[in-house]
C-alpha positions as a printed NumPy array, in Angstrom:
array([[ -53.586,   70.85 ,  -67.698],
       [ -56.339,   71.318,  -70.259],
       [ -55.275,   71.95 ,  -74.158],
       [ -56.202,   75.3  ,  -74.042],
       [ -54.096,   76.054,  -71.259],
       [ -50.659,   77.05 ,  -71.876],
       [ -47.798,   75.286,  -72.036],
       [ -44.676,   75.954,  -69.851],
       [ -41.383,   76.476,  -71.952],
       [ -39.454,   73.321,  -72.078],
       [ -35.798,   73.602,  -71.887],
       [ -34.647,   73.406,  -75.262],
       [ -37.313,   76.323,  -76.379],
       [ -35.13 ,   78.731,  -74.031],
       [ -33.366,   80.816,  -76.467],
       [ -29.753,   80.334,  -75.368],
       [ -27.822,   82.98 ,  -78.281],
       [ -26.584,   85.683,  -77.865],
       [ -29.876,   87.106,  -79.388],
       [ -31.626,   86.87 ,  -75.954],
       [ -29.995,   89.713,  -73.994],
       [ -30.269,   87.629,  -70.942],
       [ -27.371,   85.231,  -72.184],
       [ -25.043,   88.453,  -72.638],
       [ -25.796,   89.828,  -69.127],
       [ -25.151,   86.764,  -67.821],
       [ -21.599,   86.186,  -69.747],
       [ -20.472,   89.745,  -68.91 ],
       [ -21.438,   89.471,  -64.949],
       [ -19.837,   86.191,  -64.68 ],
       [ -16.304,   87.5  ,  -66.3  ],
       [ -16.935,   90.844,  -63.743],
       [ -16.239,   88.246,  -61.103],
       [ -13.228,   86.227,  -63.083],
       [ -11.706,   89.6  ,  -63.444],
       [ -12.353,   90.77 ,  -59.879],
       [ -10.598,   87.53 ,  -58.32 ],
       [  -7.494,   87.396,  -60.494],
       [  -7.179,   91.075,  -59.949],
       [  -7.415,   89.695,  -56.172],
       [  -4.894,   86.761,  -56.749],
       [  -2.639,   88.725,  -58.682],
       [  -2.12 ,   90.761,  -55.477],
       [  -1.23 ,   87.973,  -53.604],
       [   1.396,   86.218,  -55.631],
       [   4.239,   87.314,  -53.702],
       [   7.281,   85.867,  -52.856],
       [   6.404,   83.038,  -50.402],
       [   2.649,   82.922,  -50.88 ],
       [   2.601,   79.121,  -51.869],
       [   0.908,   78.066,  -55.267],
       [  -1.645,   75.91 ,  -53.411],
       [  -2.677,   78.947,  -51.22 ],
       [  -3.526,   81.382,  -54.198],
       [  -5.355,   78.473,  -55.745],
       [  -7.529,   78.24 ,  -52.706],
       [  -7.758,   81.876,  -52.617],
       [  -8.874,   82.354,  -55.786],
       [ -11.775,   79.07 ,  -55.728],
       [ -13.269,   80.892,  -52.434],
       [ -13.472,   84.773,  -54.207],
       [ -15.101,   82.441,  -57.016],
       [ -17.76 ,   80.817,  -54.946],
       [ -18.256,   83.498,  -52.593],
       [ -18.929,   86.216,  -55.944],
       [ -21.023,   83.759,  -57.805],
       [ -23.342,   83.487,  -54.509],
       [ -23.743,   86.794,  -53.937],
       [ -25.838,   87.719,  -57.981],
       [ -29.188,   86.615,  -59.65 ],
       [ -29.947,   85.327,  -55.702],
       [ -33.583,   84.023,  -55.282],
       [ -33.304,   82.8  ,  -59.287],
       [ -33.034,   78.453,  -60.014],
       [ -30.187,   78.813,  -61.796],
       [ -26.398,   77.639,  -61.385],
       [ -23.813,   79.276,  -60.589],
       [ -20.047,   78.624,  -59.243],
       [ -16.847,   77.991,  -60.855],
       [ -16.168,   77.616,  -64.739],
       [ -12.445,   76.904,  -64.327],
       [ -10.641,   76.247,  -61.07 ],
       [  -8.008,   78.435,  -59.929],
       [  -4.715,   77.48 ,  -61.24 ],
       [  -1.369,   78.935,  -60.801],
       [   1.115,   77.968,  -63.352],
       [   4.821,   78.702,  -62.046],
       [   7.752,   79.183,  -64.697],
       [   8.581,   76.08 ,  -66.469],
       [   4.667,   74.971,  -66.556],
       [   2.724,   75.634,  -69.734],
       [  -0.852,   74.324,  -68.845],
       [  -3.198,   74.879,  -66.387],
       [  -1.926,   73.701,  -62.934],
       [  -3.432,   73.193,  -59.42 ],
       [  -1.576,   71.285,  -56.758],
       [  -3.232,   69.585,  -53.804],
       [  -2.963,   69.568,  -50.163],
       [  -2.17 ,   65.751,  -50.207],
       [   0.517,   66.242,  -51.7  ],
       [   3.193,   67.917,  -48.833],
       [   6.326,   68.619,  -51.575],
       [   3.759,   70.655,  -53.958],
       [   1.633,   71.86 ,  -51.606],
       [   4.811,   73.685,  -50.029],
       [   5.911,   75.134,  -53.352],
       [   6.205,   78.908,  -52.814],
       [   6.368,   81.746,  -55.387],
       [   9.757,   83.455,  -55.493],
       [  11.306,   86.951,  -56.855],
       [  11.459,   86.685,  -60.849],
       [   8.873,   84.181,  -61.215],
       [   6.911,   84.111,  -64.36 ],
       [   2.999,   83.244,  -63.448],
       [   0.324,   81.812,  -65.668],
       [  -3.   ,   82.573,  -63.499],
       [  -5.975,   81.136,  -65.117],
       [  -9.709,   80.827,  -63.334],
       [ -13.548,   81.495,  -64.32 ],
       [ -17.051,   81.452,  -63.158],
       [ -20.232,   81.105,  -64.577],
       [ -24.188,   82.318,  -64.423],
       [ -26.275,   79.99 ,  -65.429],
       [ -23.726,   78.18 ,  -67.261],
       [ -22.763,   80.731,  -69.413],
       [ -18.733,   81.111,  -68.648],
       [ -16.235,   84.083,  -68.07 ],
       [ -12.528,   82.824,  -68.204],
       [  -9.391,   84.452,  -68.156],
       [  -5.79 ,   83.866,  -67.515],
       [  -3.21 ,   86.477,  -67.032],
       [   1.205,   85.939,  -67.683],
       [   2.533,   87.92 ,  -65.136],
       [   6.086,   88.185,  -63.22 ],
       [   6.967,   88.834,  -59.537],
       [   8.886,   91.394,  -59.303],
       [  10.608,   93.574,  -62.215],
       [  10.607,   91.035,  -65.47 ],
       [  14.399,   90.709,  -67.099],
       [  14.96 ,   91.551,  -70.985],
       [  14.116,   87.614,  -71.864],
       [  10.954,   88.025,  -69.656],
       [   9.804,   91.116,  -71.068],
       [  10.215,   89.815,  -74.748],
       [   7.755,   87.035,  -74.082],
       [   4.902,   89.384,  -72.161],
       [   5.379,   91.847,  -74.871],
       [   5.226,   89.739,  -78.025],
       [   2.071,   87.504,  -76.373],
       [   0.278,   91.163,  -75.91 ],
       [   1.03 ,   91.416,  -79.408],
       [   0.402,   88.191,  -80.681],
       [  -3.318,   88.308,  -78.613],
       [  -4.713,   91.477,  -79.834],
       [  -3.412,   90.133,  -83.697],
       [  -5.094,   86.667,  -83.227],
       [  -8.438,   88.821,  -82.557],
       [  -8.533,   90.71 ,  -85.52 ],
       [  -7.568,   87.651,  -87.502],
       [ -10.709,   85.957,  -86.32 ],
       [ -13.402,   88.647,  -87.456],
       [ -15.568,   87.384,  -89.467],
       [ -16.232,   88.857,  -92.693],
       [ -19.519,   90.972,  -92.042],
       [ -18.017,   92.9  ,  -89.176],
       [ -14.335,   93.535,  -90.557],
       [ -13.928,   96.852,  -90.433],
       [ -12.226,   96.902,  -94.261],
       [ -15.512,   94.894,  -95.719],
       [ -17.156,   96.558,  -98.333],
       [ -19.812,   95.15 , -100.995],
       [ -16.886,   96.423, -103.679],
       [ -14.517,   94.895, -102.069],
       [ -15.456,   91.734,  -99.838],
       [ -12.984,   91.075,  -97.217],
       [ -11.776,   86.858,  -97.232],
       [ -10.901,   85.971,  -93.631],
       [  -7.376,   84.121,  -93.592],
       [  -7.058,   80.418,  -92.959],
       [  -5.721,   78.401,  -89.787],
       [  -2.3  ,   78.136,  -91.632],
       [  -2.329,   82.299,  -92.743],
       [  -3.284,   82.842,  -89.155],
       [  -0.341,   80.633,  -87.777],
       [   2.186,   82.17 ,  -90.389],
       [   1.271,   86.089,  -89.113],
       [   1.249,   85.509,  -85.16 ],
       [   4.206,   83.35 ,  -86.053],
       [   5.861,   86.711,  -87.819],
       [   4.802,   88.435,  -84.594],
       [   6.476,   86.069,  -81.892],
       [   9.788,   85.766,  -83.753],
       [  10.345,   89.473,  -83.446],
       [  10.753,   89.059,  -79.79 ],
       [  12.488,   85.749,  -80.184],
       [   9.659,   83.729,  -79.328],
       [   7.634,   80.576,  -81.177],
       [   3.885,   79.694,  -80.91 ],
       [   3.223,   76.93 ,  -78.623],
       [   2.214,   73.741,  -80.989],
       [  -1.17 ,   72.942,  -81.007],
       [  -2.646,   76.64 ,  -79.117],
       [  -6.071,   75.729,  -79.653],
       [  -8.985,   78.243,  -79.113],
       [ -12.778,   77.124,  -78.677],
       [ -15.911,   78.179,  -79.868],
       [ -17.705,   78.182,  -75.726],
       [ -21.428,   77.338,  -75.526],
       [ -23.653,   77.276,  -72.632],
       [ -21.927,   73.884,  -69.861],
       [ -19.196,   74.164,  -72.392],
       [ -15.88 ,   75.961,  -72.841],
       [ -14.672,   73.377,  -75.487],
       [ -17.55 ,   73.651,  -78.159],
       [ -17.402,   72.074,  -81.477],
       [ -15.597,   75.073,  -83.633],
       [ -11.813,   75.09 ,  -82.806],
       [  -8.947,   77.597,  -83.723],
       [  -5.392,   75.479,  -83.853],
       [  -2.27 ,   77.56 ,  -84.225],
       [   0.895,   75.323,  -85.269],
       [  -0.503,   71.88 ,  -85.326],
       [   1.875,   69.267,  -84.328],
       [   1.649,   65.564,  -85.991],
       [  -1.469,   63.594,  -85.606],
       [  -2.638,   66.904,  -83.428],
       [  -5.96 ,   67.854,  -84.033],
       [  -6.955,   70.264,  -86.906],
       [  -8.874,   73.17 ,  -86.984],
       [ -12.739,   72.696,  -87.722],
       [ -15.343,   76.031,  -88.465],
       [ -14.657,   79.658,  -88.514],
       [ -15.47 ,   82.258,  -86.183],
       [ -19.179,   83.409,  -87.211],
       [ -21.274,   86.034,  -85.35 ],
       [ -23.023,   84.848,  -82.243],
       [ -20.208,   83.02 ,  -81.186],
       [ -18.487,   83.195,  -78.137],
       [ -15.099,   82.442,  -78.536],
       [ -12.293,   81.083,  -75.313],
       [  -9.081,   82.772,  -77.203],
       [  -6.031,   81.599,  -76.263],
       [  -2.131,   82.539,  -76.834],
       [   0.732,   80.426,  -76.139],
       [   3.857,   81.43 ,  -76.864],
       [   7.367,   80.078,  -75.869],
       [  11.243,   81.351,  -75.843],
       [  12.47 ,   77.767,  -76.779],
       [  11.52 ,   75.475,  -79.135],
       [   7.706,   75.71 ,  -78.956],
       [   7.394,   72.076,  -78.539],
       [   6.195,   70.08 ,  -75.596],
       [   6.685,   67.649,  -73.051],
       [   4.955,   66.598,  -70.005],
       [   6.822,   67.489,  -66.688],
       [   8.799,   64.95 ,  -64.652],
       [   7.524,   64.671,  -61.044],
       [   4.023,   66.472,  -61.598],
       [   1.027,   64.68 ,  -60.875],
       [  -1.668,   65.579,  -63.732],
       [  -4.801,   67.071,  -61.001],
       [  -6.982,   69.257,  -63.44 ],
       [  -9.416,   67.007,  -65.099],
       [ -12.624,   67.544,  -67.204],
       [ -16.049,   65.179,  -67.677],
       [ -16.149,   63.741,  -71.093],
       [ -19.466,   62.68 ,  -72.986],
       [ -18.107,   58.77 ,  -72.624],
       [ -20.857,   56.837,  -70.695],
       [ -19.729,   53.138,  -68.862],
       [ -20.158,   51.559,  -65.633],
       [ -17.828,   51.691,  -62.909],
       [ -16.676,   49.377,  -60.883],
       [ -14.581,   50.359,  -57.724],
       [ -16.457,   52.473,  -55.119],
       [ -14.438,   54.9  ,  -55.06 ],
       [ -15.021,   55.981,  -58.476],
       [ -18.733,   56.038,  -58.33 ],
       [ -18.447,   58.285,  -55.172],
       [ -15.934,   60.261,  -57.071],
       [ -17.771,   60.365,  -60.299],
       [ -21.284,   60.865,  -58.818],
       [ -19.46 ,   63.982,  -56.755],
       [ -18.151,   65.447,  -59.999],
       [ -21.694,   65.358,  -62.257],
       [ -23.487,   67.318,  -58.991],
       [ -20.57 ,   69.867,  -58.322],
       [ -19.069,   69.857,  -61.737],
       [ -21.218,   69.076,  -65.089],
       [ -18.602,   69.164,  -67.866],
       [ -16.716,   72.402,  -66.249],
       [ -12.962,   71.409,  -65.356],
       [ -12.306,   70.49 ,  -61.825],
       [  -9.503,   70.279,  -59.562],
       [  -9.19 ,   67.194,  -57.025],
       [  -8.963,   69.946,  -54.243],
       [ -11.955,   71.185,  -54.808],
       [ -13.159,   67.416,  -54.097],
       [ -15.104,   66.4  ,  -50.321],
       [ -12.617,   63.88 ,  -49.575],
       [  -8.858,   64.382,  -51.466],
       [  -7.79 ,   61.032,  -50.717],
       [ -10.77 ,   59.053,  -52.373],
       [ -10.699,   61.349,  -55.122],
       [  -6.98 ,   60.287,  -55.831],
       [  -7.865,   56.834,  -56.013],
       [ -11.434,   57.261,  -57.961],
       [  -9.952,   59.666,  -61.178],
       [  -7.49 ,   56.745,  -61.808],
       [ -10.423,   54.568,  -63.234],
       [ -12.748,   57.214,  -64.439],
       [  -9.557,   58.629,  -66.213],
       [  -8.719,   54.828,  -67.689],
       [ -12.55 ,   54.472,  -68.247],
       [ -12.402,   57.953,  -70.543],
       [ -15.451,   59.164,  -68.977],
       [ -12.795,   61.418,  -67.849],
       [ -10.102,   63.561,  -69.138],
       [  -6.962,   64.978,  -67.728],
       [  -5.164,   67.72 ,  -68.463],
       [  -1.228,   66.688,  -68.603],
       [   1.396,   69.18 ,  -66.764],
       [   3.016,   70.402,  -69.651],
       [   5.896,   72.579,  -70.365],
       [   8.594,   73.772,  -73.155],
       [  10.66 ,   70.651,  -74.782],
       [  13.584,   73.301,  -73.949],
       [  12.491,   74.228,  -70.179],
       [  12.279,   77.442,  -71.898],
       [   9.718,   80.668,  -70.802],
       [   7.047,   80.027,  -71.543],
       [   3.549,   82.358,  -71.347],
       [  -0.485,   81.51 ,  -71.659],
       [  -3.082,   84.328,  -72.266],
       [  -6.716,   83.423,  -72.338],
       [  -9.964,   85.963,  -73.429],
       [ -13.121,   85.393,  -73.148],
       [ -14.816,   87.142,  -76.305],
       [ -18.384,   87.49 ,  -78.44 ],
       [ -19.158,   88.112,  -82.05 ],
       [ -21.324,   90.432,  -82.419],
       [ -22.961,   92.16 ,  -84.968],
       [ -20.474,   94.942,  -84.016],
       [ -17.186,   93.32 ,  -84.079],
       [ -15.5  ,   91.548,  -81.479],
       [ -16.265,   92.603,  -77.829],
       [ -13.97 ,   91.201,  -75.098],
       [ -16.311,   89.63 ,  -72.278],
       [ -13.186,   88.958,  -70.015],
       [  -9.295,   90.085,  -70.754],
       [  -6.591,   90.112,  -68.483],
       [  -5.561,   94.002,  -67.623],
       [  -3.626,   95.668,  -70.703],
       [   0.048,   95.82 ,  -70.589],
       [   1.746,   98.919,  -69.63 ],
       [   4.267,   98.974,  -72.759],
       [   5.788,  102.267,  -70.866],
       [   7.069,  100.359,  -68.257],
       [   7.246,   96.772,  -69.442],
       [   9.529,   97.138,  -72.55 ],
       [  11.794,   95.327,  -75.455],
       [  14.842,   96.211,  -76.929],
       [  12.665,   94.74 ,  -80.304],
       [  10.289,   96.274,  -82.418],
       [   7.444,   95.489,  -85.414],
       [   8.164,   96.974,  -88.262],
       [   6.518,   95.205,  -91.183],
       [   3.75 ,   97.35 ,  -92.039],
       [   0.952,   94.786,  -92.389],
       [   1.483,   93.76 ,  -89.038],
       [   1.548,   97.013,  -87.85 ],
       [  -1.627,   97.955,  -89.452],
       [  -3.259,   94.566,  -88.618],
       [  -2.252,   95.706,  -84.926],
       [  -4.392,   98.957,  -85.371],
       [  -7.088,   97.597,  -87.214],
       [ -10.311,   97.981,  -84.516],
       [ -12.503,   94.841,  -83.23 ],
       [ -15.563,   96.987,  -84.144],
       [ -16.594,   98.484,  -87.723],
       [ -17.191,  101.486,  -87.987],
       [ -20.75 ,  102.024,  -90.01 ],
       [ -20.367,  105.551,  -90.899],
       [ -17.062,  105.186,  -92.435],
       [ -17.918,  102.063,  -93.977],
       [ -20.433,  104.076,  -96.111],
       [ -18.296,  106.432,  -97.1  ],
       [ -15.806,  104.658,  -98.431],
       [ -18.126,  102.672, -100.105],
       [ -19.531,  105.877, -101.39 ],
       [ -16.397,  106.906, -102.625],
       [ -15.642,  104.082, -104.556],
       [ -18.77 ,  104.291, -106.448],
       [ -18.57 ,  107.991, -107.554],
       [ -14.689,  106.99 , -108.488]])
């Protein structure tokens, strides 16, 4: 290539923000599909459906969606976060494997409480969402919990504007976005109307293209020597929100019997020394990058078993323990895809609303500034902005 020729566009030139329309588009088709298949594996959770089934349900809707958009184009495409299927007791994302004949066999029963959780991506730009739903009609206790995390969720959004888009922002008077602890204190106001206590350590992430776990964090209720959180919601971001709330204690423990089989790549580099972990490990950078996997989704189960014990040891990879409520208590897990924009907050993938008419609690908010925190709207409006601030003035 001569110097007067020009140049292709290396890959770190590629304008990744939210400014390039294409990285949008490309968030909002690849939460389409998240929301298509749990709408799809929703459906199926019925009583005897087995976990492991609506996990493998769920993966093939992924990969078979993801296949069918931006076809022709060099980019990847596939699964941002596996399937899971979280069954009563379980707080954390959990997918069981076909190896294993006493989980694989567990089947969903009347009165279950569900905590469905998948993704895809385009081009590595992720669409995750996870959904707390019952089988069946929920009791009293069950309906406190689904109502107060509905609650709790659409608070935790409007607590995360950032200053320049808060609807109640004016040059006059500059809005101060609350800190970790306010944040924890008002959701915590929220969930003990209904009874309920957040989760320790919920932890949102800032999500950045190959990355759901970026390097701003949100951390409700830290627990000792948990981490803290670091940076504040800005616009551009894209945020992974996430709600856990709990009818017990809100502490946790890791579940007796359950084998941890969600695990994600870290940026740890070593050498390996059994076989079985290079095969493993070498499977997991081609299929994987530094998306969570679960061993099912794996060419050969078996070998994986073995392999994820030394990368796990190693730290080149992490696993993500099967946890649940200290108390064996309810327990419930929302997640929401959103972006900042210069707008407000715009939800990229959300689990379908709550029907409040038919899902109801004997309790009720009545403090005002939650209430009007409630109905405070993700997006400014401009127009009314100006007025006020107009109004102010000539006062």
């Amino acid at each position: 290539m001569s110097d007067t020729e020009e140049k292709p566009k290396t890959t770190q030139e590629v304008d990744y923000s939210l400014n390039n329309p294409d990285t949008l588009t490309k968030y909002n088709s690849a939460a389409a599909i998240a929301l298509r298949v749990l709408t799809e594996v929703t459906k199926a959770a019925v009583p005897g459906a087995t976990i492991l089934s609506l996990c493998q349900k769920g993966d093939e809707l992924l990969e078979a969606e993801t296949a069918k958009i931006f076809k022709g184009k060099k980019i990847s495409k596939g699964i941002a976060f596996p399937t899971t299927v979280s069954p009563n007791e379980i707080l954390t994302p959990y997918t069981p494997i076909a190896s294993d004949i006493a989980e694989a066999a567990v089947a969903v029963k009347e009165g279950d409480i569900l905590k469905i959780q998948l993704g895809a991506h385009i081009d590595g730009f992720p669409g995750i969402v996870s959904d707390t739903i019952v089988v069946g009609t929920p009791n009293a206790e069950q309906s406190d919990l689904l109502v107060a995390t509905h609650h709790a969720t659409e608070a935790l959004l409007r607590l995360m504007l950032p200053a320049e888009v808060h609807p109640s922002n004016t040059e006059e008077k500059p809005y101060k976005p609350p800190t970790s602890h306010a944040i924890t204190q008002t959701i915590q106001k929220i969930a003990e109307v209904y009874g309920c206590k957040i989760v320790e350590s919920t932890t949102s992430f800032q999500i950045e293209r190959n990355e759901i776990e970026g390097k701003k964090k949100l951390v409700l209720s830290p627990g000792e020597n948990m981490a803290k959180s670091e940076g504040a919601p800005e616009v551009g971001d894209v945020w992974g929100v996430e709600m856990w709330l709990s009818k017990g204690s809100g502490k946790v423990k890791e579940i007796a019997g359950k084998r941890a089989t969600l695990f994600k790549k870290t940026d740890t580099k070593t050498s390996l020394k059994r076989d079985s972990a290079r095969k493993t490990y070498n499977e997991i950078q081609k299929k994987f990058g530094t998306f969570p996997f679960g061993l099912r989704q794996l060419s050969d189960e078996r070998t994986a078993k073995m392999g994820v014990v030394e990368c796990q040891r190693s730290n080149i990879l992490r696993q993500y323990e099967v946890l649940g409520d200290k108390d064996g208590a309810l327990v419930s897990r929302i997640y929401v895809t959103i972006a900042i924009l210069k707008t407000g907050i715009t939800k990229i993938a959300t689990p379908p609303p709550i029907d409040l008419e038919k899902i109801t609690s004997e309790h009720k908010i009545e403090d005002e500034e939650l209430l009007k925190l409630l109905a405070l709207p993700l997006k400014a409006d401009k127009k009314k902005k100006k007025k006020a601030a107009k109004k102010e003035t000539s006062e």
